[in-house]
ROKOL-807736 format. One record per residue: residue number from 1; x, y, z of N, C-alpha, C in turn; residue in one letter. Coordinates in nm, 4 decimals, m for minus. Example, Ala and Ser with C-alpha at 12.3 -4.5 7.8 and 13.67 -1.06 7.14 Angstrom:
<sites>
1  1.3190  m0.5690  0.7800  1.2300  m0.4500  0.7800  1.3200  m0.3300  0.7800  a
2  1.2850  m0.2250  0.7080  1.3670  m0.1060  0.7140  1.2900  0.0030  0.7870  s
</sites>
This chain:
<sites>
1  5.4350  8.8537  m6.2036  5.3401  8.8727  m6.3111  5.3480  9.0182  m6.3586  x
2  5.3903  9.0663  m6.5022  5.3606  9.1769  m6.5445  5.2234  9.2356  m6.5224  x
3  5.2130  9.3800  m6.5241  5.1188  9.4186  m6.4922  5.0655  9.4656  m6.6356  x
4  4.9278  9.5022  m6.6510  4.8538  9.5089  m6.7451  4.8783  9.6265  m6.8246  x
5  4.8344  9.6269  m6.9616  4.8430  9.7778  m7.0364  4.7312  9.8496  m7.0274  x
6  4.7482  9.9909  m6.9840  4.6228  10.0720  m7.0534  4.5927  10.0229  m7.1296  x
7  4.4319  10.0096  m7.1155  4.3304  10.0045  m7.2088  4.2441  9.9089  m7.1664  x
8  4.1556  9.8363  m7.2748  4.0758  9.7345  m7.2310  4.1597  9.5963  m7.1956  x
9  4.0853  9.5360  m7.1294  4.1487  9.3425  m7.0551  4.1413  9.2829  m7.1678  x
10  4.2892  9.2275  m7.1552  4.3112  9.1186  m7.3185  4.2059  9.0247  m7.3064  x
11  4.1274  8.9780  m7.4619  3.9864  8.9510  m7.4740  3.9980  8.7765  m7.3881  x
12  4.1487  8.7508  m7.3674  4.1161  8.6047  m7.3550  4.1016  8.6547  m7.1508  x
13  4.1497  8.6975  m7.1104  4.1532  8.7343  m7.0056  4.0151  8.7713  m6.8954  x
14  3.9506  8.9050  m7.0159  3.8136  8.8930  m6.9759  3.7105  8.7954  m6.9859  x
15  3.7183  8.7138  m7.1383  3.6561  8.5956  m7.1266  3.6227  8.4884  m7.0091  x
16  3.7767  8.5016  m6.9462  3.7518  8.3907  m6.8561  3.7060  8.4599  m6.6935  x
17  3.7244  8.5540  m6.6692  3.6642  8.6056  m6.5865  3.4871  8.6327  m6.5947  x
18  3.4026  8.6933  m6.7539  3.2861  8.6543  m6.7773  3.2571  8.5291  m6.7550  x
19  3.3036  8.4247  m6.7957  3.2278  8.2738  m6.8127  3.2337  8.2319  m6.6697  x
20  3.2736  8.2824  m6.5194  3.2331  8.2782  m6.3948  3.0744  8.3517  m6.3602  x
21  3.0078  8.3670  m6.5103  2.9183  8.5071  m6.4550  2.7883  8.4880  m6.5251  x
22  2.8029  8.3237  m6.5859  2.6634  8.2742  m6.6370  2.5927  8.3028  m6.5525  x
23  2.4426  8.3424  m6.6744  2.3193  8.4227  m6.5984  2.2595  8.2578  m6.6108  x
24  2.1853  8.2682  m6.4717  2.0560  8.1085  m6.4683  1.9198  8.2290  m6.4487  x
25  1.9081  8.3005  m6.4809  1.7363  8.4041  m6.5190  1.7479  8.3895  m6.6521  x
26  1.6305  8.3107  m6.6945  1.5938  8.2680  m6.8383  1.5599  8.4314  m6.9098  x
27  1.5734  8.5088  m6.8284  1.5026  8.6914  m6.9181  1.6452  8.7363  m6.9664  x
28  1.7511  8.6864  m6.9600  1.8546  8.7203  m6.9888  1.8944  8.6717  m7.1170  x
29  1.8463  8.7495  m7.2351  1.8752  8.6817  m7.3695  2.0328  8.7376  m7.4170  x
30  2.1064  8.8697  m7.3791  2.2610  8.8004  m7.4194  2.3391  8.8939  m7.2704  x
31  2.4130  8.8673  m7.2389  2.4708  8.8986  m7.0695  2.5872  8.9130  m7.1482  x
32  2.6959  8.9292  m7.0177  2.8229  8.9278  m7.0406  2.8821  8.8133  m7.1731  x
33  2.9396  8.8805  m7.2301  3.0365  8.8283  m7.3358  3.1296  8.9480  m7.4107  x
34  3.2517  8.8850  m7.4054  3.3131  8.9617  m7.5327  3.2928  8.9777  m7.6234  x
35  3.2995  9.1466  m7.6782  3.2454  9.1779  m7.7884  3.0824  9.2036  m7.8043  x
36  3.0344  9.1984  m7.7029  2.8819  9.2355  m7.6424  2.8901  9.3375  m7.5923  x
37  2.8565  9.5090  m7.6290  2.8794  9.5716  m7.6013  2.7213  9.6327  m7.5017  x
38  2.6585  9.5608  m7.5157  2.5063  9.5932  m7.4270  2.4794  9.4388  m7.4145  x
39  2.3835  9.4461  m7.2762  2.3258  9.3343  m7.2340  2.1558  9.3330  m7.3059  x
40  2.1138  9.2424  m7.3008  1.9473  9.2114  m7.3536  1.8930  9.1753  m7.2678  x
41  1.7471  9.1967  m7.2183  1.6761  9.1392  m7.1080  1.5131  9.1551  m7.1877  x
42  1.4428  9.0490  m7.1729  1.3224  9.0262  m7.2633  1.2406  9.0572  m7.0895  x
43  1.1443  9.1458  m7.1559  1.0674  9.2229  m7.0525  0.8910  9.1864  m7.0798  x
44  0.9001  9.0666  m7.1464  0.7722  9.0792  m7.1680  0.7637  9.0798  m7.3181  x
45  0.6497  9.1957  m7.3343  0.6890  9.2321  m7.5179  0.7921  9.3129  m7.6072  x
46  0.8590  9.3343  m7.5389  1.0013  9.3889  m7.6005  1.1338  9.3453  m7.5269  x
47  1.2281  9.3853  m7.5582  1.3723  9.3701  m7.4930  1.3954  9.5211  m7.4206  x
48  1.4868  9.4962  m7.3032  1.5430  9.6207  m7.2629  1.7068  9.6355  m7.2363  x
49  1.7496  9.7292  m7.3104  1.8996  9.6653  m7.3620  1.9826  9.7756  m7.2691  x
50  2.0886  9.7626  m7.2004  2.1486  9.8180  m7.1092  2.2918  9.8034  m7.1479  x
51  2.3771  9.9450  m7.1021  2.4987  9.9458  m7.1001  2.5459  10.0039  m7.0641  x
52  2.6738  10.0038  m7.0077  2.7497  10.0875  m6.8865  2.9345  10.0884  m6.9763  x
53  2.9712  10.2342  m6.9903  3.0631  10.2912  m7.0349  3.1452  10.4210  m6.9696  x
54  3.2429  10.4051  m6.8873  3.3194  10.5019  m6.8947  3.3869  10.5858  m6.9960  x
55  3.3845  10.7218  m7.0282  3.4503  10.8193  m7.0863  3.5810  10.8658  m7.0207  x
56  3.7164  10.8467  m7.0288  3.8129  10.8677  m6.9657  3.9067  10.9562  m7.1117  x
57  3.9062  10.9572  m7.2256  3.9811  11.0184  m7.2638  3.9400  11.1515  m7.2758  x
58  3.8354  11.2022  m7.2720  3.8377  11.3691  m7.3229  3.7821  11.4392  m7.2089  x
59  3.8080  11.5248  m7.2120  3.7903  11.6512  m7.1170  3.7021  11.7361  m7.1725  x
60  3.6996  11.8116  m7.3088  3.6055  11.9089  m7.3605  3.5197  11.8150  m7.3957  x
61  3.3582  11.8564  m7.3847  3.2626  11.7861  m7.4063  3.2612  11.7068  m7.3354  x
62  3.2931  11.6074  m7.2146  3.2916  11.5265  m7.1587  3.1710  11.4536  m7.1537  x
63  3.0225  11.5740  m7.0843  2.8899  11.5151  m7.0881  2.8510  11.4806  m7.1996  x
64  2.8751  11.5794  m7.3090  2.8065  11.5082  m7.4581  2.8799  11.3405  m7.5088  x
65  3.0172  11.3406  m7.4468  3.0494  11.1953  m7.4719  3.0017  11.0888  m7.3794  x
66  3.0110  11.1374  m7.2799  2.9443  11.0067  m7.2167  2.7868  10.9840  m7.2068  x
67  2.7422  11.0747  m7.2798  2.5906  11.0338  m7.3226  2.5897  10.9385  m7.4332  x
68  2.6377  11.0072  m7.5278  2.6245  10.9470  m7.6934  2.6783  10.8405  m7.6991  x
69  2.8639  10.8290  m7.6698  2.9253  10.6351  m7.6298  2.8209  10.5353  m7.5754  x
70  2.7774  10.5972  m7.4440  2.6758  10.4860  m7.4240  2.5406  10.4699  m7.4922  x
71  2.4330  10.5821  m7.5453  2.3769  10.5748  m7.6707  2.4328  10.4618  m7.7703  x
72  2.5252  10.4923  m7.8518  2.5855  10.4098  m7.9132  2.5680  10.2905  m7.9179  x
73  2.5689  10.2523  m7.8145  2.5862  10.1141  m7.7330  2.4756  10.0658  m7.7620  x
74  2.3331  10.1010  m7.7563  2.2007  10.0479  m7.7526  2.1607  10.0438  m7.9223  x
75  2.2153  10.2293  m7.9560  2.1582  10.2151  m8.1192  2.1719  10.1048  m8.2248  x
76  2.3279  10.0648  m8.1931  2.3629  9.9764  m8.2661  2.2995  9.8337  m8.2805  x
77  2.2070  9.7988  m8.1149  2.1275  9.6807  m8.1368  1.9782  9.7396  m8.1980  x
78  2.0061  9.7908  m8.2472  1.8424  9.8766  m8.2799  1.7673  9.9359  m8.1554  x
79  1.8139  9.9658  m8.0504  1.7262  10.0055  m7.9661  1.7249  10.1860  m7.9236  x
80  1.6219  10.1944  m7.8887  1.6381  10.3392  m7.8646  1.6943  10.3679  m7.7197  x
81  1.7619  10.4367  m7.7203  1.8681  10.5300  m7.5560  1.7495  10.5893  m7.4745  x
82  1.6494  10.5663  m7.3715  1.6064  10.6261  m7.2849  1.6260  10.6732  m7.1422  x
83  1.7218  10.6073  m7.1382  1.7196  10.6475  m6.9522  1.8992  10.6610  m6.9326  x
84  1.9686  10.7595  m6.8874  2.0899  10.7661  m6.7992  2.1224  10.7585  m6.6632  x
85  2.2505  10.6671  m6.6597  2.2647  10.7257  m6.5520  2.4406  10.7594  m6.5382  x
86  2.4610  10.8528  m6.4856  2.5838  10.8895  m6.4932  2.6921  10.8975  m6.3782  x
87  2.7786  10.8284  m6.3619  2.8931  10.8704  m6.2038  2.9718  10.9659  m6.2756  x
88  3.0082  11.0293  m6.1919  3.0666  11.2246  m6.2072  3.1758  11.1921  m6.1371  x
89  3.3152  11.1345  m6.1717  3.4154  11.1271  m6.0494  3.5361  11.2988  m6.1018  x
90  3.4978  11.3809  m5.9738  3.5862  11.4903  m6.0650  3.7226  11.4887  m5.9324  x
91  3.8092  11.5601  m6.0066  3.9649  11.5689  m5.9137  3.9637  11.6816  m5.8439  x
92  4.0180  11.6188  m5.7077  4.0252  11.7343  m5.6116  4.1675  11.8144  m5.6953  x
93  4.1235  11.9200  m5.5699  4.2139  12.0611  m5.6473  4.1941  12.1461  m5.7902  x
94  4.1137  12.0873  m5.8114  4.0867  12.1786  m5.9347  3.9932  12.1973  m5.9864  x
95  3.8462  12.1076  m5.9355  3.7164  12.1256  m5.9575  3.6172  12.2501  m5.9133  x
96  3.5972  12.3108  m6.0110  3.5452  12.4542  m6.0170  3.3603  12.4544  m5.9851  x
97  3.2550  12.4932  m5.9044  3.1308  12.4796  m5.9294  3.0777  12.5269  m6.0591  x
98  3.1686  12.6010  m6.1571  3.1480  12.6371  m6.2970  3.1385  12.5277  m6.3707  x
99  3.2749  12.4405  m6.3887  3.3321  12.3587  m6.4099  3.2212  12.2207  m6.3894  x
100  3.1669  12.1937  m6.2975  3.0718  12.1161  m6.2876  2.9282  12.1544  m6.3536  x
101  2.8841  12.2670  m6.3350  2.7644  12.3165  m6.3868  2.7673  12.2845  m6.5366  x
102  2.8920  12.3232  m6.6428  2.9259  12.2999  m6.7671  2.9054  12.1694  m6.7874  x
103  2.9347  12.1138  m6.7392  2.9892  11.9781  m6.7577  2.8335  11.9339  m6.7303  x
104  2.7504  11.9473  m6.6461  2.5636  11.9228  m6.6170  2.5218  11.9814  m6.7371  x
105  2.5290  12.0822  m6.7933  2.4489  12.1880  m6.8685  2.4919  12.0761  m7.0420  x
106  2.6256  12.0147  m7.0428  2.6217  11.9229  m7.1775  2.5621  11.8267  m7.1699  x
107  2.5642  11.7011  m7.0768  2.4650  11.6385  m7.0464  2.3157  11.6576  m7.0513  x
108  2.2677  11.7678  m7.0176  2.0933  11.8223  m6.9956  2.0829  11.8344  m7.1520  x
109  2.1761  11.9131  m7.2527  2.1877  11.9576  m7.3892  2.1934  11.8130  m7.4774  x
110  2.2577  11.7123  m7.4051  2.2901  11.5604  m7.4808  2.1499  11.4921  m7.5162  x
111  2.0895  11.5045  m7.3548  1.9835  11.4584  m7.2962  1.8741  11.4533  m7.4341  x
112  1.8421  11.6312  m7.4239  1.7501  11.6799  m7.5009  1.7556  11.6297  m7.6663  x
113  1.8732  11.5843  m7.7101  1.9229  11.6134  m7.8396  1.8367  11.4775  m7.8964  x
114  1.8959  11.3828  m7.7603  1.8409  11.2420  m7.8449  1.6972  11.1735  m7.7410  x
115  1.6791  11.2747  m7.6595  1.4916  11.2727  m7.6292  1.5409  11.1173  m7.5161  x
116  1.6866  11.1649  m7.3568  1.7075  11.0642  m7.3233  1.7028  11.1520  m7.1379  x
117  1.6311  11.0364  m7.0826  1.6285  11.1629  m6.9653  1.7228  11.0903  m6.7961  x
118  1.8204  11.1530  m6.7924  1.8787  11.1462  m6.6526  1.8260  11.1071  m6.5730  x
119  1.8260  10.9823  m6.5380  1.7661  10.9543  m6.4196  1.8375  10.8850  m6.2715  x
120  1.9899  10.9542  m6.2682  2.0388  10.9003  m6.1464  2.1657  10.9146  m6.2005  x
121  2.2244  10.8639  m6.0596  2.4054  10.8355  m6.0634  2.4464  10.8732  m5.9434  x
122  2.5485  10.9394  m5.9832  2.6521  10.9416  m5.8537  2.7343  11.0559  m5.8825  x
123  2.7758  11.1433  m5.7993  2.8511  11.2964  m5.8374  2.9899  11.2837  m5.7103  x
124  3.1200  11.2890  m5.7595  3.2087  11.2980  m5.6092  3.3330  11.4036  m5.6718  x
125  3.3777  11.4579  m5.6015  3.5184  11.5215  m5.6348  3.6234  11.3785  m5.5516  x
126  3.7164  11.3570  m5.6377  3.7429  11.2230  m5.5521  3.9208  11.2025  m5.5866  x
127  4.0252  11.2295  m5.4805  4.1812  11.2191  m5.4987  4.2014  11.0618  m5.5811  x
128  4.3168  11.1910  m5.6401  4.3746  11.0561  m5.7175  4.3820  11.0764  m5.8764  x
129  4.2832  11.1733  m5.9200  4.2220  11.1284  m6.0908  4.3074  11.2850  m6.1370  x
130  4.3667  11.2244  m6.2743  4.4229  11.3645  m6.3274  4.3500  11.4663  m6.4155  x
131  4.2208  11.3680  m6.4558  4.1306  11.4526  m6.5152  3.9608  11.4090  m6.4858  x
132  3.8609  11.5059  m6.4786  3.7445  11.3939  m6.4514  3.7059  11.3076  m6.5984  x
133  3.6249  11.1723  m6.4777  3.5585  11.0538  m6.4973  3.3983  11.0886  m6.5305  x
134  3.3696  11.0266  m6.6543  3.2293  11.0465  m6.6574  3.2038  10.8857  m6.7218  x
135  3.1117  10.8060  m6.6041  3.0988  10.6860  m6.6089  2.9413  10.6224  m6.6445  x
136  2.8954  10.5717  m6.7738  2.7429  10.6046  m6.7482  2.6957  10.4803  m6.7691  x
137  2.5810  10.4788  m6.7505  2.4526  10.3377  m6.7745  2.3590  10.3723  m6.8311  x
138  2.3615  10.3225  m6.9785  2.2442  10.3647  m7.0420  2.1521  10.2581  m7.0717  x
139  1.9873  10.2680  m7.0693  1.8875  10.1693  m7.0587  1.7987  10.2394  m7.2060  x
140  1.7395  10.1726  m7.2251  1.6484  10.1764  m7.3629  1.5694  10.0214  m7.3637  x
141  1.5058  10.0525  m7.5068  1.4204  9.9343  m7.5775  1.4327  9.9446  m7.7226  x
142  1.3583  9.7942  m7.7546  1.3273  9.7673  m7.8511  1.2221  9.6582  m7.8571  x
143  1.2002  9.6843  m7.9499  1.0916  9.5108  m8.0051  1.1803  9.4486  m8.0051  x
144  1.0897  9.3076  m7.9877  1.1883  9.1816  m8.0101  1.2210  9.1737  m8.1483  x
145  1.0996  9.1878  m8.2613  1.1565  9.1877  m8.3711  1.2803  9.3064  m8.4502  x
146  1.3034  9.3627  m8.4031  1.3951  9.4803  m8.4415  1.5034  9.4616  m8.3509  x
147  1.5413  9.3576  m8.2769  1.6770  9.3763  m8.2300  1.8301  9.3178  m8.2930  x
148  1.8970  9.4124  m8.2909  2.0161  9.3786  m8.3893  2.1283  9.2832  m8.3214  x
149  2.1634  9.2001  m8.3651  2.2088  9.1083  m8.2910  2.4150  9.1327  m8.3787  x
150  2.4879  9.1174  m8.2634  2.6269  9.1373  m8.3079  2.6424  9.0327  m8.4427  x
151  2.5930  8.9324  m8.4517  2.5993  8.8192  m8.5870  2.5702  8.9191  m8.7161  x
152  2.4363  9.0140  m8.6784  2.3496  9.0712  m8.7972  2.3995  9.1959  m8.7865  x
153  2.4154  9.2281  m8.7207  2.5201  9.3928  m8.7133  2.6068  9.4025  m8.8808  x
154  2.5412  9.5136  m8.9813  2.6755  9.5575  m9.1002  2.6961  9.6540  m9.0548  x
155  2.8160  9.7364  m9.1552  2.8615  9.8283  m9.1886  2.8189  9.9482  m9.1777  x
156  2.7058  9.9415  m9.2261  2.6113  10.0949  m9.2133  2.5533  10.0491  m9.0764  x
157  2.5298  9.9623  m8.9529  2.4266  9.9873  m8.8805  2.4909  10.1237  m8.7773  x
158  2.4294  10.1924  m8.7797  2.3958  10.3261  m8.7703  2.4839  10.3738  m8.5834  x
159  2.5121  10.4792  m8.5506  2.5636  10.5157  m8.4585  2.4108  10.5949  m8.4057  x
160  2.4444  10.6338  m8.2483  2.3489  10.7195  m8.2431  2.3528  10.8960  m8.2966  x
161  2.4711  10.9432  m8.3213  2.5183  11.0550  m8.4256  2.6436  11.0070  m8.4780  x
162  2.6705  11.0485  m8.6039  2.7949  11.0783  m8.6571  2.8837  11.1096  m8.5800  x
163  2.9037  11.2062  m8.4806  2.9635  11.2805  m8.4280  3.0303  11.1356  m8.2901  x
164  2.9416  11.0501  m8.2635  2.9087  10.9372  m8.1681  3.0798  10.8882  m8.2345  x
165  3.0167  10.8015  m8.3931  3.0910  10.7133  m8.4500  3.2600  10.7814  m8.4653  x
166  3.2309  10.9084  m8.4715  3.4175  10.9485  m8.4691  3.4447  10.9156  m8.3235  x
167  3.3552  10.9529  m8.2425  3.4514  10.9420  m8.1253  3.5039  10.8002  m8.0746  x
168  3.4521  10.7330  m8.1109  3.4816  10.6047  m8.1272  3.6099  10.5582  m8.1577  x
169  3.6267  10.6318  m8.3032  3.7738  10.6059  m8.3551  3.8647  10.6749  m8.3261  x
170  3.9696  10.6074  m8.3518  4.1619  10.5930  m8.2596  4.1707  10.8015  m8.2991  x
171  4.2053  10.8276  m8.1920  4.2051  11.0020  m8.2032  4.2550  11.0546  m8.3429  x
172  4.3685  11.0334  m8.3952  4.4639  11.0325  m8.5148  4.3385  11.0454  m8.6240  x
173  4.2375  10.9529  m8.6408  4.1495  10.9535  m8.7181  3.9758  11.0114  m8.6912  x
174  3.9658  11.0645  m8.5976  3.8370  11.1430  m8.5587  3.8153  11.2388  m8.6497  x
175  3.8983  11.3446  m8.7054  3.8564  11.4349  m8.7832  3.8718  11.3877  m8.9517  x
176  3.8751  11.2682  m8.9687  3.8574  11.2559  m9.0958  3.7243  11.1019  m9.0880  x
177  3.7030  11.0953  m9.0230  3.6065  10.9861  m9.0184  3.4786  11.0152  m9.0446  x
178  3.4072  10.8990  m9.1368  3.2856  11.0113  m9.2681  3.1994  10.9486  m9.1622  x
179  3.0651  10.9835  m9.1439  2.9376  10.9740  m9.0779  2.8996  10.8583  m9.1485  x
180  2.8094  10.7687  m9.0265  2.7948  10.6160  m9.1179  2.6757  10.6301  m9.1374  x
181  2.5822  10.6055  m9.2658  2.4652  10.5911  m9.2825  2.3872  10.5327  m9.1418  x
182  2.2368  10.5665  m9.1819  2.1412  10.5114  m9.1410  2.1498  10.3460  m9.1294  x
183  2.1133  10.2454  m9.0631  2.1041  10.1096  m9.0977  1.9684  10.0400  m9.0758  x
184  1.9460  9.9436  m9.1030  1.8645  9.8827  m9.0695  1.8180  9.8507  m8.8974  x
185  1.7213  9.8483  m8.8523  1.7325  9.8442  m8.7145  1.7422  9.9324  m8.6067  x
186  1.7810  10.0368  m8.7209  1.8309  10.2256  m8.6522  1.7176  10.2465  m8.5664  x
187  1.7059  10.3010  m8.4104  1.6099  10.3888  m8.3478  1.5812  10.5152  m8.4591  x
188  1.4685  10.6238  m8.4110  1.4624  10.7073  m8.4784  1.5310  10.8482  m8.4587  x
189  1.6462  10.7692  m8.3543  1.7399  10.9142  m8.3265  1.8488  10.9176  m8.4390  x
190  1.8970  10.8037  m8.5665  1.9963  10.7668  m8.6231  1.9463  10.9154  m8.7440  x
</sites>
């Protein structure tokens, strides 16, 4: 069997590994699926929308990306980004206590920007990695009526910054990629 390409699991591939992973908790309004980039969980009177994203391509800024990607993740269902949590996998031999402090001090700065507060993870210097891992879980809400559903998702629905939505796109095109409006459904960090 060939082995796989960098990047994400071909969609038919992950599919069938999700559909082993039906939720039977009726609070689970959308779980694993492709192309579901956050889960939904009805809490009562609102939803609480969760998502977990590794940052593996960049090095500068690292904390401000792996805040905002996973931000991202929630804004786009209309929900607001409240809670992080972040795994810190950094590479032996070359991890500096500077180097880590920087890398805390963008995160605390991310934190503040979009009013989202750290609340856990995991920190390791760990063999093997050629550059560090910043791996996160981000939790938020919304009303039930304000949640954006991938069907109702347009064009403009909103990133959690501009700055979010370039990083998103294929590197080649980050510095020319225009900031996407406001959308419908936007938290009030958009």
């Amino acid at each position: 069997m060939p082995a796989l390409p960098v990047g994400k699991l071909p969609p038919q591939l992950l599919q069938r590994l999700l559909n082993a992973h039906a939720s039977v908790d009726p609070r689970v309004v959308v779980g694993p699926q492709v192309g579901e980039d956050a889960a939904v969980l009805d809490i009562g009177d609102r939803y609480l929308v969760a998502t977990a994203d590794p940052v593996t391509f960049a090095t500068d800024e690292l904390g401000w990306y792996a805040l905002h990607v996973n931000a991202n993740d929630l804004a786009v269902r209309g929900a607001r980004p409240l809670w992080f949590l972040a795994t810190v996998l950094l590479p032996d031999g070359g991890t500096t206590e500077l180097g880590v402090e920087r890398l805390f001090a963008e995160l605390r700065e991310a934190c503040a920007e979009l009013g989202v507060s750290l609340i856990g993870g995991h920190t390791e210097v760990t063999a093997g990695l050629p550059r560090p891992i910043v791996s996160g879980c981000m939790l938020g809400e919304v009303e039930k009526d304000r949640l954006v559903t991938t069907g109702g998702a347009r064009p403009a629905t909103c990133c959690s910054s501009p700055r979010a939505c370039r990083s998103r796109a294929p590197r080649s095109s980050r510095a020319s990629a225009r900031p996407r409006p406001s959308g419908a459904g936007c938290p009030p960090t958009c």
